[in-house]
PyMOL Python script that loads the backbone (N, CA, C, O; Angstrom):
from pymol import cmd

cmd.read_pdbstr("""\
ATOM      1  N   UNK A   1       5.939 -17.567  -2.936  1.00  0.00           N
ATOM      2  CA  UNK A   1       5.890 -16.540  -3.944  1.00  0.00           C
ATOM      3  C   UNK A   1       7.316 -16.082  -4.233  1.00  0.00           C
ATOM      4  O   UNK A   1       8.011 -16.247  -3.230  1.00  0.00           O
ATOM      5  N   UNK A   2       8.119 -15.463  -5.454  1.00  0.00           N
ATOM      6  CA  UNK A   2       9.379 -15.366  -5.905  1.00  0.00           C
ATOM      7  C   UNK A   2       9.264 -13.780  -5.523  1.00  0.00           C
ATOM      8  O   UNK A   2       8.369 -13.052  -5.095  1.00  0.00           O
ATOM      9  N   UNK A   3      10.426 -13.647  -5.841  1.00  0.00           N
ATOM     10  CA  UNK A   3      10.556 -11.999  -5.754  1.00  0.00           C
ATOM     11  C   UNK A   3       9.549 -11.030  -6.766  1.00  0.00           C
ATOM     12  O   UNK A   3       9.129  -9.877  -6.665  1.00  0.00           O
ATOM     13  N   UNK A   4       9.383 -12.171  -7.844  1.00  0.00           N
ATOM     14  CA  UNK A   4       9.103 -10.998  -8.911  1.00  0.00           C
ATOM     15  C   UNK A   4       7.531 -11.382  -8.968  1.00  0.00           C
ATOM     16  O   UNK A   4       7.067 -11.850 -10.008  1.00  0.00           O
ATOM     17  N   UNK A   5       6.791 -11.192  -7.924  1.00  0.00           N
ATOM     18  CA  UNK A   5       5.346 -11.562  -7.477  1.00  0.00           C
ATOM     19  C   UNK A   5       4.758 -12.980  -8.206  1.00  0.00           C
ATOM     20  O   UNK A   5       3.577 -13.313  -8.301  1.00  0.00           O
ATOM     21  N   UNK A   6       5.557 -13.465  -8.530  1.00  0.00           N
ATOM     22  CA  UNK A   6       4.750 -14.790  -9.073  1.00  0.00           C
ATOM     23  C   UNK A   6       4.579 -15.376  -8.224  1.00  0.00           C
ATOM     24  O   UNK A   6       5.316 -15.410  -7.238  1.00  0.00           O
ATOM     25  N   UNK A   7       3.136 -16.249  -8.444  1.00  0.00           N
ATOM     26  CA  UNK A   7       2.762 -17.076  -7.817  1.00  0.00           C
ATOM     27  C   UNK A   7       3.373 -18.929  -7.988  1.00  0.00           C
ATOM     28  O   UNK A   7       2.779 -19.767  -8.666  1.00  0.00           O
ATOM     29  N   UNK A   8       4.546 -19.170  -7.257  1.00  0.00           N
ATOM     30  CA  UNK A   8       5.007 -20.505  -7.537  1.00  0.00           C
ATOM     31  C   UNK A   8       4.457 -21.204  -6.865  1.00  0.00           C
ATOM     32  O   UNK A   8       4.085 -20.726  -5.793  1.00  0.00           O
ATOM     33  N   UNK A   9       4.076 -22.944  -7.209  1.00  0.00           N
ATOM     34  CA  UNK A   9       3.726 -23.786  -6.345  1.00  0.00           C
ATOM     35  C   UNK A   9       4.677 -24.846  -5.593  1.00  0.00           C
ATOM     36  O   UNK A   9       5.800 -25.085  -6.038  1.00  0.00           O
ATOM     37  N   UNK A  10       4.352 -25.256  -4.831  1.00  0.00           N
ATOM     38  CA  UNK A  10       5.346 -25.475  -3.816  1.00  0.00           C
ATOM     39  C   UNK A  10       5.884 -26.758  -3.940  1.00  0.00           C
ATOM     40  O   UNK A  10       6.814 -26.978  -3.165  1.00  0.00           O
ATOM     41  N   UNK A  11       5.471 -27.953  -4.925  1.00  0.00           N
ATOM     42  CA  UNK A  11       6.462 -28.607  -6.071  1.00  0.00           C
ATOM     43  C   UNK A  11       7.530 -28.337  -6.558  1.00  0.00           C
ATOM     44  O   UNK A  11       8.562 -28.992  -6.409  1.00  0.00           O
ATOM     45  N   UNK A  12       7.345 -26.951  -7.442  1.00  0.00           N
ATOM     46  CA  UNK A  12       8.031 -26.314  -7.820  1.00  0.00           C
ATOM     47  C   UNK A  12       9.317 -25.910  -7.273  1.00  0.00           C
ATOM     48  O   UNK A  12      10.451 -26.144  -7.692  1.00  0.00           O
ATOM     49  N   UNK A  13       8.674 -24.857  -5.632  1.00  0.00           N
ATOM     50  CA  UNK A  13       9.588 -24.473  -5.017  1.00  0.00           C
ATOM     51  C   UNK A  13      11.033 -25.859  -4.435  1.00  0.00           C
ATOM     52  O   UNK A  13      12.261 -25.779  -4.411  1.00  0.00           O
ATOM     53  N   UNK A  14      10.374 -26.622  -4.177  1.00  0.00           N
ATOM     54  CA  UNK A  14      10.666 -28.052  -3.494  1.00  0.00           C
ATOM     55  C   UNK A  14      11.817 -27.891  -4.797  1.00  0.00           C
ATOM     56  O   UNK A  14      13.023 -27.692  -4.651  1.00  0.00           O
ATOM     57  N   UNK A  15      11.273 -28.000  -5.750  1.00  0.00           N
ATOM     58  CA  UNK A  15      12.380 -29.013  -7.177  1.00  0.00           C
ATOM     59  C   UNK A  15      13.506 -27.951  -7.072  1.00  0.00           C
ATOM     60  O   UNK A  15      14.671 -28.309  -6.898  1.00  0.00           O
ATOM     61  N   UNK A  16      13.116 -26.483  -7.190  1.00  0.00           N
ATOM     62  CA  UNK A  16      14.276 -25.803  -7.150  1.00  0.00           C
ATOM     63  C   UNK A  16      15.232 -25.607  -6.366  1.00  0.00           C
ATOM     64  O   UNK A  16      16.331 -25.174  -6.713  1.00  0.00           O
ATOM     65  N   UNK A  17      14.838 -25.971  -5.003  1.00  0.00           N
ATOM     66  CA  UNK A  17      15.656 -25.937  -3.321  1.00  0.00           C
ATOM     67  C   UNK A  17      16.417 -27.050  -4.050  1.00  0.00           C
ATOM     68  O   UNK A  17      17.533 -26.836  -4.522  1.00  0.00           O
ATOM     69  N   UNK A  18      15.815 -28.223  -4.139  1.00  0.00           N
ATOM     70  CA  UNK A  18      16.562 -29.555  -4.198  1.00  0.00           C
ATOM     71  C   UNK A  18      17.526 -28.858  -5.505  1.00  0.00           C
ATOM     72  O   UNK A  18      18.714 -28.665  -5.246  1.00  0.00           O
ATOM     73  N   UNK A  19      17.175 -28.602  -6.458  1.00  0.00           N
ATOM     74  CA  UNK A  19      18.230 -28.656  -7.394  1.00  0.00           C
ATOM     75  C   UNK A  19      19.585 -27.697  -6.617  1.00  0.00           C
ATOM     76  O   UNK A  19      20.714 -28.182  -6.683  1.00  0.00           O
ATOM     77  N   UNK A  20      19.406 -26.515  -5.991  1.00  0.00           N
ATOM     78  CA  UNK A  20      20.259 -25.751  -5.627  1.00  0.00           C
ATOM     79  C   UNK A  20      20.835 -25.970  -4.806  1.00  0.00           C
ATOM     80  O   UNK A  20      21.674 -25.105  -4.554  1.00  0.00           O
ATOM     81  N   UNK A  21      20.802 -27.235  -3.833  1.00  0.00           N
ATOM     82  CA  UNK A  21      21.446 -27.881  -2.905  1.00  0.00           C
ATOM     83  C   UNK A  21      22.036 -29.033  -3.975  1.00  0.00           C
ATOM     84  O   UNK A  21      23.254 -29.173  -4.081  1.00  0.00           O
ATOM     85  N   UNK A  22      21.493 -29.511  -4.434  1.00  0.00           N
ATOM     86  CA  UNK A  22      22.398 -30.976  -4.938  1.00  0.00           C
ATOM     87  C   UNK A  22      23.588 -29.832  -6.170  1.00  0.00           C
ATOM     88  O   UNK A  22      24.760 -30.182  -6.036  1.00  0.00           O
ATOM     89  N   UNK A  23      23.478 -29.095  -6.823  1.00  0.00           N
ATOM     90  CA  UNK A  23      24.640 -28.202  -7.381  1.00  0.00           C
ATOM     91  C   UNK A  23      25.086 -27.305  -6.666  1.00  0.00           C
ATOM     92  O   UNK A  23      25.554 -26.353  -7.290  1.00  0.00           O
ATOM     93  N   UNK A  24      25.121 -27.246  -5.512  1.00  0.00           N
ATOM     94  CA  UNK A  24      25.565 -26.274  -4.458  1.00  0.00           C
ATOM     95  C   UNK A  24      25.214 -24.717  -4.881  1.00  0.00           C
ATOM     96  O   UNK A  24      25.923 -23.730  -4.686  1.00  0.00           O
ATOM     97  N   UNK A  25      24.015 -24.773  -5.469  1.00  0.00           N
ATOM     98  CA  UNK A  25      24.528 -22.932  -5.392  1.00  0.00           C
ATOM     99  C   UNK A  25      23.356 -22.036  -4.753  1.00  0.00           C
ATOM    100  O   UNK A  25      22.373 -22.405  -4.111  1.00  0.00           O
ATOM    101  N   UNK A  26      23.658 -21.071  -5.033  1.00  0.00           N
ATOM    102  CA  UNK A  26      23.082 -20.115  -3.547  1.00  0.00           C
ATOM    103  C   UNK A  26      21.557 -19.338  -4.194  1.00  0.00           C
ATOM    104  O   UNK A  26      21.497 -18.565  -5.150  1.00  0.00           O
ATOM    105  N   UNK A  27      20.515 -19.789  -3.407  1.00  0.00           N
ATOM    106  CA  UNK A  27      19.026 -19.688  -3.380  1.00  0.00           C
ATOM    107  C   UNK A  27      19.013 -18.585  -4.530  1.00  0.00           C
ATOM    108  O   UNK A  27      19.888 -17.761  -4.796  1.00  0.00           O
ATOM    109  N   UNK A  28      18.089 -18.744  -4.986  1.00  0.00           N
ATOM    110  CA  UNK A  28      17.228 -17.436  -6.041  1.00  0.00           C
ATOM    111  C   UNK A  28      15.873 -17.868  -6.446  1.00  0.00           C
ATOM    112  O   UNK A  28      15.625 -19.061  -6.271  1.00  0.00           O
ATOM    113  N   UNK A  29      15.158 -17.287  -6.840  1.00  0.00           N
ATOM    114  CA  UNK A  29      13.814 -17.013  -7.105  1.00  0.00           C
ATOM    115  C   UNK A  29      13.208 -18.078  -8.157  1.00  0.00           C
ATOM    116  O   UNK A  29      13.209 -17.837  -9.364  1.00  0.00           O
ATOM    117  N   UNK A  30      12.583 -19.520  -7.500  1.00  0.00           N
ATOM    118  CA  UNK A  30      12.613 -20.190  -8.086  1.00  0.00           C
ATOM    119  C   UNK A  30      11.802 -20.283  -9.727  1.00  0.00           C
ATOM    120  O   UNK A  30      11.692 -21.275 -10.448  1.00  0.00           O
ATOM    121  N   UNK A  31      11.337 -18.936  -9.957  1.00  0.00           N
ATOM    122  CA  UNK A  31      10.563 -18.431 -11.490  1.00  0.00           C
ATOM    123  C   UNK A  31      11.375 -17.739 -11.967  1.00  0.00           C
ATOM    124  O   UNK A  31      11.336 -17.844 -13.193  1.00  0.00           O
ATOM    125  N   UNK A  32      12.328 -16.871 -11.533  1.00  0.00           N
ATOM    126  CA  UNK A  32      13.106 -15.274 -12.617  1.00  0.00           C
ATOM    127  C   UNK A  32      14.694 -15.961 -12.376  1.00  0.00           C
ATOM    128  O   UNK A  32      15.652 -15.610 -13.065  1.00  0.00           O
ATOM    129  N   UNK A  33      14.819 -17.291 -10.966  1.00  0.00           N
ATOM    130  CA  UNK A  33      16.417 -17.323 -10.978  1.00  0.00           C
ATOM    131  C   UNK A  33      17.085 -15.730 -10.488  1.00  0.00           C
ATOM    132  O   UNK A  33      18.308 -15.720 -10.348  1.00  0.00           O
ATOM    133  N   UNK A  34      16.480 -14.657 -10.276  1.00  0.00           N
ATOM    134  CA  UNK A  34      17.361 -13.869  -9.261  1.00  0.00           C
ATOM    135  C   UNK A  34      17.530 -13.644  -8.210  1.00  0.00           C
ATOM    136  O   UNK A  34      16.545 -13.757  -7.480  1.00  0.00           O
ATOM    137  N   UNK A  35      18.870 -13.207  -7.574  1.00  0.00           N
ATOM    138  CA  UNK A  35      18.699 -13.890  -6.197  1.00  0.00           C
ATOM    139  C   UNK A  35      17.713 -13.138  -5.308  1.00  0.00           C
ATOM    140  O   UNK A  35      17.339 -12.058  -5.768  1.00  0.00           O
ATOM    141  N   UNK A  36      17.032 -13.638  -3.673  1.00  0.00           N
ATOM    142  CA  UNK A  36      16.321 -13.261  -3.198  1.00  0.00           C
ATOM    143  C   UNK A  36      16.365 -11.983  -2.823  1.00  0.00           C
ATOM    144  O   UNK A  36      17.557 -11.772  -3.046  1.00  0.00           O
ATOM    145  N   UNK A  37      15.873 -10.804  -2.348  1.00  0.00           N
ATOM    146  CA  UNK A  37      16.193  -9.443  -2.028  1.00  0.00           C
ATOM    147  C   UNK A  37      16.749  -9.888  -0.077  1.00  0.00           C
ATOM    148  O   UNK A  37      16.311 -10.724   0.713  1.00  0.00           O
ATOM    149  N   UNK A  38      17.870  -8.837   0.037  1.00  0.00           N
ATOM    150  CA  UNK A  38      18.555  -9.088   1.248  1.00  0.00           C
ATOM    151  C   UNK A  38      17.982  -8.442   2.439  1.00  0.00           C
ATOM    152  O   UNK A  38      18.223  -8.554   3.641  1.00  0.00           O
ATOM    153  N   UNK A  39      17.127  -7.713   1.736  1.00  0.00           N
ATOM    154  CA  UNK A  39      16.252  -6.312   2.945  1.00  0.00           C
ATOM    155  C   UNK A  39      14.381  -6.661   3.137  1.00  0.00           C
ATOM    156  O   UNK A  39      13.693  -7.550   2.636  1.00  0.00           O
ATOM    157  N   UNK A  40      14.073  -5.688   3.943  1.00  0.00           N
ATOM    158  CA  UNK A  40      12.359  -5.522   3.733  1.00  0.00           C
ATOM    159  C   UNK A  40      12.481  -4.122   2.684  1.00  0.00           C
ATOM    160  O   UNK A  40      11.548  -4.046   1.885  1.00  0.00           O
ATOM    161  N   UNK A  41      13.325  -3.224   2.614  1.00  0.00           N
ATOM    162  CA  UNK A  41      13.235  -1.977   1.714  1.00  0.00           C
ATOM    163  C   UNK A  41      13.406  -3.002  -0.038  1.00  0.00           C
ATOM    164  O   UNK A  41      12.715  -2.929  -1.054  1.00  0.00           O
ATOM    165  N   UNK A  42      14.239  -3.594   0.182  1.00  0.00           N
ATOM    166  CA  UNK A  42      14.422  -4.490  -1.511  1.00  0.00           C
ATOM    167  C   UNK A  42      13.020  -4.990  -1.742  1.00  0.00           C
ATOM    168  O   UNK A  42      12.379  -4.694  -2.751  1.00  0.00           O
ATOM    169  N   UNK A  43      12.371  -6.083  -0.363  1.00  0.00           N
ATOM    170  CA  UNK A  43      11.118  -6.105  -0.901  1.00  0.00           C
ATOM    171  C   UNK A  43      10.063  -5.300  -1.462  1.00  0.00           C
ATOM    172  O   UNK A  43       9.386  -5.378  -2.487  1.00  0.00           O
ATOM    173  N   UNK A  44      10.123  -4.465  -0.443  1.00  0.00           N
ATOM    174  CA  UNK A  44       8.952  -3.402  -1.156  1.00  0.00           C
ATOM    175  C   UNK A  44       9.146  -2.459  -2.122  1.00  0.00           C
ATOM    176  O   UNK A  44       8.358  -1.611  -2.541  1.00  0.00           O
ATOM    177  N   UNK A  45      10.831  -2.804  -2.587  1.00  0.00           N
ATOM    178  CA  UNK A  45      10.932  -1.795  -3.895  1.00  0.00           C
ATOM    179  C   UNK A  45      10.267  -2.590  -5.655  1.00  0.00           C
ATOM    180  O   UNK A  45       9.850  -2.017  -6.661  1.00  0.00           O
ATOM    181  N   UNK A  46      10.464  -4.275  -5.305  1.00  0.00           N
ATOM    182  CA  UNK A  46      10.374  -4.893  -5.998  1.00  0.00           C
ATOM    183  C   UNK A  46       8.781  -5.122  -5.865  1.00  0.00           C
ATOM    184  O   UNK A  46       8.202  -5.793  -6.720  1.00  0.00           O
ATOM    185  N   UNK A  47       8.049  -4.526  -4.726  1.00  0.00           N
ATOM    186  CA  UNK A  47       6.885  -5.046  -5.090  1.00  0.00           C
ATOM    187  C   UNK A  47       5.996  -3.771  -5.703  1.00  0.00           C
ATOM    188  O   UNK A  47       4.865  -3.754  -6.188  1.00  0.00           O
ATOM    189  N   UNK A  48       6.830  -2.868  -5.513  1.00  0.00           N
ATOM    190  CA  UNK A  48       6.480  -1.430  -6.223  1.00  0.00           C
ATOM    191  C   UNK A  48       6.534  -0.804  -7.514  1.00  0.00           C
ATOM    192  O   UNK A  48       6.039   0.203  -8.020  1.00  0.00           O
ATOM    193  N   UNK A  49       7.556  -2.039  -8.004  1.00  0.00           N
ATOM    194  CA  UNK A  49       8.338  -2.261  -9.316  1.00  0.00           C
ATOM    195  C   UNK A  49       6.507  -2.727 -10.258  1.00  0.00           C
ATOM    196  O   UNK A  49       6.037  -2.254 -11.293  1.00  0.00           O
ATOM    197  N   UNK A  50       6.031  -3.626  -9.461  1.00  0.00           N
ATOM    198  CA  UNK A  50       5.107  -4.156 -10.179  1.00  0.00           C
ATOM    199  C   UNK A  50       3.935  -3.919 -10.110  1.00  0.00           C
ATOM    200  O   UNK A  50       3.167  -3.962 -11.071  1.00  0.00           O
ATOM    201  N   UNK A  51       3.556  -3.563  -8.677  1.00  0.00           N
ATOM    202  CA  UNK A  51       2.213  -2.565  -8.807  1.00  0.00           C
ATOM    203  C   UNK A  51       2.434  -1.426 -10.252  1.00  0.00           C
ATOM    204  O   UNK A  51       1.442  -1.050 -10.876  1.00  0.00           O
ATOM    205  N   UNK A  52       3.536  -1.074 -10.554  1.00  0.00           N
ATOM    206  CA  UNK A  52       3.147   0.290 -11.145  1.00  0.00           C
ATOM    207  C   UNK A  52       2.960  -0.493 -12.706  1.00  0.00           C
ATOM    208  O   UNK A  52       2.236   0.029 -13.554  1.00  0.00           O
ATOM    209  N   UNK A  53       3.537  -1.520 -12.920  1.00  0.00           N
ATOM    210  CA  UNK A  53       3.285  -2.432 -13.570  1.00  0.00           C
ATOM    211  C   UNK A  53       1.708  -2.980 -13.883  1.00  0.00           C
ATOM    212  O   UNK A  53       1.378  -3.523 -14.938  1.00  0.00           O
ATOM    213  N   UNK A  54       0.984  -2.770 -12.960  1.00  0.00           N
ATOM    214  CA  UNK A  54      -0.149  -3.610 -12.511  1.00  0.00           C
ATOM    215  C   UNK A  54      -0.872  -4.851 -12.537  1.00  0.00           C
ATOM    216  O   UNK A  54      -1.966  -5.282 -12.903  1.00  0.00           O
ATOM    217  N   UNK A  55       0.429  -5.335 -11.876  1.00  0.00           N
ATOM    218  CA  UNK A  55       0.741  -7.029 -11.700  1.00  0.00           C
ATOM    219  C   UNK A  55      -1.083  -7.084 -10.517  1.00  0.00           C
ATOM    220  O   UNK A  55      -1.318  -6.441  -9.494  1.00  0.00           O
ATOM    221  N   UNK A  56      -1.817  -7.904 -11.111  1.00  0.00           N
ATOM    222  CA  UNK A  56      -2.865  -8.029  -9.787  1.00  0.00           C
ATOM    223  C   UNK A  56      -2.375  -8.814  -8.585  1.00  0.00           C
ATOM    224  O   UNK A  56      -2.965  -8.516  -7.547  1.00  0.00           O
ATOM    225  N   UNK A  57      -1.478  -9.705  -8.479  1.00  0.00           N
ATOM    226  CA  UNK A  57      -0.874 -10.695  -7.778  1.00  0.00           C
ATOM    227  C   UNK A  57       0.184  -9.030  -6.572  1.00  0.00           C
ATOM    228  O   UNK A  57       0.194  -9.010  -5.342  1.00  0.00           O
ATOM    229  N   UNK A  58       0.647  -8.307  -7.191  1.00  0.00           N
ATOM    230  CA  UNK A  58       1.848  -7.443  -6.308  1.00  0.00           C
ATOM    231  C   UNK A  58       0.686  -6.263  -5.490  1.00  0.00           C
ATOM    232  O   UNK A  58       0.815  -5.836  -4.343  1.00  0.00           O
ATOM    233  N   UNK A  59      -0.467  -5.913  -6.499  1.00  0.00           N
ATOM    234  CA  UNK A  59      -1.407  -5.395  -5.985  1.00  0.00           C
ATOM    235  C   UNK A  59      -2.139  -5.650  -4.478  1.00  0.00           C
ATOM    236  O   UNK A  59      -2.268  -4.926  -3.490  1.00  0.00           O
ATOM    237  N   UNK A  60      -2.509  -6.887  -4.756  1.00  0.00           N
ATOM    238  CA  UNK A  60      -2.673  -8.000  -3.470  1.00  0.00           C
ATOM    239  C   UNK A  60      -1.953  -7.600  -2.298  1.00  0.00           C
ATOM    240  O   UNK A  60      -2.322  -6.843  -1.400  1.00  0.00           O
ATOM    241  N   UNK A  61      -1.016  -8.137  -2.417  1.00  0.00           N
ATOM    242  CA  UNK A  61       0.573  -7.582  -1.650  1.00  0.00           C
ATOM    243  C   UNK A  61       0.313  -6.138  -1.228  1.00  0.00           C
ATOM    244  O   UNK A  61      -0.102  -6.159  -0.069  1.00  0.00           O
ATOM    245  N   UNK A  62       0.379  -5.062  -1.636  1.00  0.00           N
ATOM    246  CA  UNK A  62       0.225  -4.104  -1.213  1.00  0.00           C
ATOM    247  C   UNK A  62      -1.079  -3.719  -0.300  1.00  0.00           C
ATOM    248  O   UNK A  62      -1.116  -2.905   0.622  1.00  0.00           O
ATOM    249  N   UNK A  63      -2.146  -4.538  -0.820  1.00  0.00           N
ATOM    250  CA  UNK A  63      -3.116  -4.053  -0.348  1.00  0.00           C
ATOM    251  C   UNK A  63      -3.240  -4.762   1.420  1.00  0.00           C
ATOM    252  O   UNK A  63      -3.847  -4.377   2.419  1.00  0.00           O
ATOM    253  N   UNK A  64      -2.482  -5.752   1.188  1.00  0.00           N
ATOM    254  CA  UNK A  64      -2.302  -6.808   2.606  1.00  0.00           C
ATOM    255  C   UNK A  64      -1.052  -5.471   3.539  1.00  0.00           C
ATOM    256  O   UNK A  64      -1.089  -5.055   4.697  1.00  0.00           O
ATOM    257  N   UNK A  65      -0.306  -5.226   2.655  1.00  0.00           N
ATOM    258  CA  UNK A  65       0.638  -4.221   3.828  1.00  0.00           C
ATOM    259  C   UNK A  65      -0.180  -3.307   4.219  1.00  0.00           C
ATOM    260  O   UNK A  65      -0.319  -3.249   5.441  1.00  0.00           O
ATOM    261  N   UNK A  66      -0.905  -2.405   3.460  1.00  0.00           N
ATOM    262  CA  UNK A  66      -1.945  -1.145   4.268  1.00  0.00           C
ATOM    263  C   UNK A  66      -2.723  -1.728   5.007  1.00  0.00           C
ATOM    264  O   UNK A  66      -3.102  -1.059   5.968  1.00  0.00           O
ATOM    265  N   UNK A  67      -3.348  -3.347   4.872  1.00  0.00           N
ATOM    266  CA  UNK A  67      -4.128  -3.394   5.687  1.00  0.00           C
ATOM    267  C   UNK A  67      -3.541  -4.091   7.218  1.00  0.00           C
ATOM    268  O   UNK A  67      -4.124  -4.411   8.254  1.00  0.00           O
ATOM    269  N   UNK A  68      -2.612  -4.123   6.935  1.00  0.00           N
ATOM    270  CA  UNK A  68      -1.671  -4.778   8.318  1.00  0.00           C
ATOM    271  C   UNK A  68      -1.299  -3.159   9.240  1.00  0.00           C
ATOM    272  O   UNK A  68      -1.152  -2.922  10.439  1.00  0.00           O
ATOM    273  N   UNK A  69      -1.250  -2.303   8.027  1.00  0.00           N
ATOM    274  CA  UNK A  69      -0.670  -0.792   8.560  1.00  0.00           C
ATOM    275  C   UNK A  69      -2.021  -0.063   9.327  1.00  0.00           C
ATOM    276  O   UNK A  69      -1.977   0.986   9.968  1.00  0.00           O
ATOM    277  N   UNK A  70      -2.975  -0.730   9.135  1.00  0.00           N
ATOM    278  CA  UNK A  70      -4.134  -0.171   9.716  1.00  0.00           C
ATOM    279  C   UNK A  70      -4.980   0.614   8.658  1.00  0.00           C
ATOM    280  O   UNK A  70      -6.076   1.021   9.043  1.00  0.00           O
ATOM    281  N   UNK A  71      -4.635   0.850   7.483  1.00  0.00           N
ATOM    282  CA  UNK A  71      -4.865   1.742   6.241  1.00  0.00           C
ATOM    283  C   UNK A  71      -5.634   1.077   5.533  1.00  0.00           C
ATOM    284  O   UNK A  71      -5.385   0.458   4.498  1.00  0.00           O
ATOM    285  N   UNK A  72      -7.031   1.253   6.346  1.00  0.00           N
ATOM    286  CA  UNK A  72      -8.339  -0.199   5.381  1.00  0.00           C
ATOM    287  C   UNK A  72      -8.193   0.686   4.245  1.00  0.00           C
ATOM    288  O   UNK A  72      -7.485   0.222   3.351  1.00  0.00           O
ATOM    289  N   UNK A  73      -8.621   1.711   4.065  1.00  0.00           N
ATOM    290  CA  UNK A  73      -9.266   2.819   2.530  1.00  0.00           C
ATOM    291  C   UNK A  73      -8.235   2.369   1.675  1.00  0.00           C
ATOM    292  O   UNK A  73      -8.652   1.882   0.624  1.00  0.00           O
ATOM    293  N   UNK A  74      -6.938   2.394   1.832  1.00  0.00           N
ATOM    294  CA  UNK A  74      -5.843   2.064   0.966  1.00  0.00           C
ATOM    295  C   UNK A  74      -5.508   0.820   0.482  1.00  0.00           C
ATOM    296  O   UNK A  74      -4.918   0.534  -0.560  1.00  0.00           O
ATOM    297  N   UNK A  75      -6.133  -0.191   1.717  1.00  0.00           N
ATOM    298  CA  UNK A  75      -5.650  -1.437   1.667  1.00  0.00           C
ATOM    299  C   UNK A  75      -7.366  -1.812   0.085  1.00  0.00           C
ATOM    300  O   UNK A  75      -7.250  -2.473  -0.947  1.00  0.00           O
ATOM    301  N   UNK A  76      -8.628  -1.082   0.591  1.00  0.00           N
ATOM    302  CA  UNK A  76      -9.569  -1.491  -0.382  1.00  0.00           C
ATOM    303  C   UNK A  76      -9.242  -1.419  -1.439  1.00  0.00           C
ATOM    304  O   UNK A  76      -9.108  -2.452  -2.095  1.00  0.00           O
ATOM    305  N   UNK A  77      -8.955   0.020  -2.076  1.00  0.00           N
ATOM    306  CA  UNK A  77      -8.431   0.491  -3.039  1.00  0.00           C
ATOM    307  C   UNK A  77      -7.640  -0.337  -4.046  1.00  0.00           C
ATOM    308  O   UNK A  77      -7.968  -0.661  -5.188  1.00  0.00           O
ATOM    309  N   UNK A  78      -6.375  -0.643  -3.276  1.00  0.00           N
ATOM    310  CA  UNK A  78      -5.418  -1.700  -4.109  1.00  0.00           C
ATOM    311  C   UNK A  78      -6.291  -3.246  -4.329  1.00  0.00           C
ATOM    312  O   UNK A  78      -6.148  -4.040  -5.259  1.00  0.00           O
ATOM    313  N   UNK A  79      -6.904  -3.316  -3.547  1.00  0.00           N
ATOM    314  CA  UNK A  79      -7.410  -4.377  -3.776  1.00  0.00           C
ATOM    315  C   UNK A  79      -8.581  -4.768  -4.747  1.00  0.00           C
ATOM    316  O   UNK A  79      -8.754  -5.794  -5.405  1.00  0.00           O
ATOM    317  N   UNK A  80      -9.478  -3.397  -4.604  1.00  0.00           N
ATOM    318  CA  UNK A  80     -10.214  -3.472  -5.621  1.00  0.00           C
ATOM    319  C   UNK A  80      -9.566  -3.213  -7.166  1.00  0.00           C
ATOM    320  O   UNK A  80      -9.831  -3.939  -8.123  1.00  0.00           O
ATOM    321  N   UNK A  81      -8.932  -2.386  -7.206  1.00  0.00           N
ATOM    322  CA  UNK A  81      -7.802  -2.063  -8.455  1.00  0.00           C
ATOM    323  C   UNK A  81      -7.154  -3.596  -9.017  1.00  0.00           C
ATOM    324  O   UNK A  81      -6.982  -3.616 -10.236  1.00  0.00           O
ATOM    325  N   UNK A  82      -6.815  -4.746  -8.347  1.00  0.00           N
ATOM    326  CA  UNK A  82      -6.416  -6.356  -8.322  1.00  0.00           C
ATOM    327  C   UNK A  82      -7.392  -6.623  -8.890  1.00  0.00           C
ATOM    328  O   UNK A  82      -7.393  -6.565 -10.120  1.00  0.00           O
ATOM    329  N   UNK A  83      -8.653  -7.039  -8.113  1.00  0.00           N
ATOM    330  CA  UNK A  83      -9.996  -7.245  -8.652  1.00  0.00           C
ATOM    331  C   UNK A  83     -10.511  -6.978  -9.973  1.00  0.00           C
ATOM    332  O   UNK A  83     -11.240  -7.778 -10.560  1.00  0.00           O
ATOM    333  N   UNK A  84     -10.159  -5.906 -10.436  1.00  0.00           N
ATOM    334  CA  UNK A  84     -10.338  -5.074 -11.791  1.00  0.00           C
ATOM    335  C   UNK A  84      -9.803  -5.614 -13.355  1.00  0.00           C
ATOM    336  O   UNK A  84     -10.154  -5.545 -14.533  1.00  0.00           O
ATOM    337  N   UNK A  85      -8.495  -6.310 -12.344  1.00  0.00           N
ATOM    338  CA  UNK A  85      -7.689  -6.592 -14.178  1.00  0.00           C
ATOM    339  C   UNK A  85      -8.109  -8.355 -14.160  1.00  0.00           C
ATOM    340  O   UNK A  85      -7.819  -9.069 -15.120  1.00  0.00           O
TER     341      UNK A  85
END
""", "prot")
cmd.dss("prot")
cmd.show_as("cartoon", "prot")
cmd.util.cbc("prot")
cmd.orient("prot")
């Protein structure tokens, strides 16, 4: 998955590694081309960027962190809200 919640397939990902090694240049997001976030706070700002957006794919995402956090009600919620669009 890229930074900017897309869902890439792993062809894809493959063609873009290879291209960025055979031109030497330094990893980015093989759908938007920006580079990867350097933190876990960058991640979850960018995945916050798109929930409010209401990307169903970043929704997902969120709903997997509450439910890793122990936060089923929150983790349903987002998830059913995904479900929705």
């Amino acid at each position: 998955m890229g930074c900017c919640s897309t869902i890439v397939c792993c062809g894809c990902c493959h063609a873009n590694l290879t291209r960025e090694i055979e031109e030497s240049l330094f990893p980015s997001c093989p759908f938007c081309r920006h580079p990867p976030p350097e933190s876990q706070e960058e991640v979850m700002k960018n995945i916050m960027k798109r929930v409010e957006a209401n990307d169903p794919v970043a929704l997902c995402q969120m709903g997997r962190e509450r439910y890793e956090e122990g936060d089923y009600n929150g983790a349903f919620q987002y998830w059913t809200k995904a479900a929705g669009l």
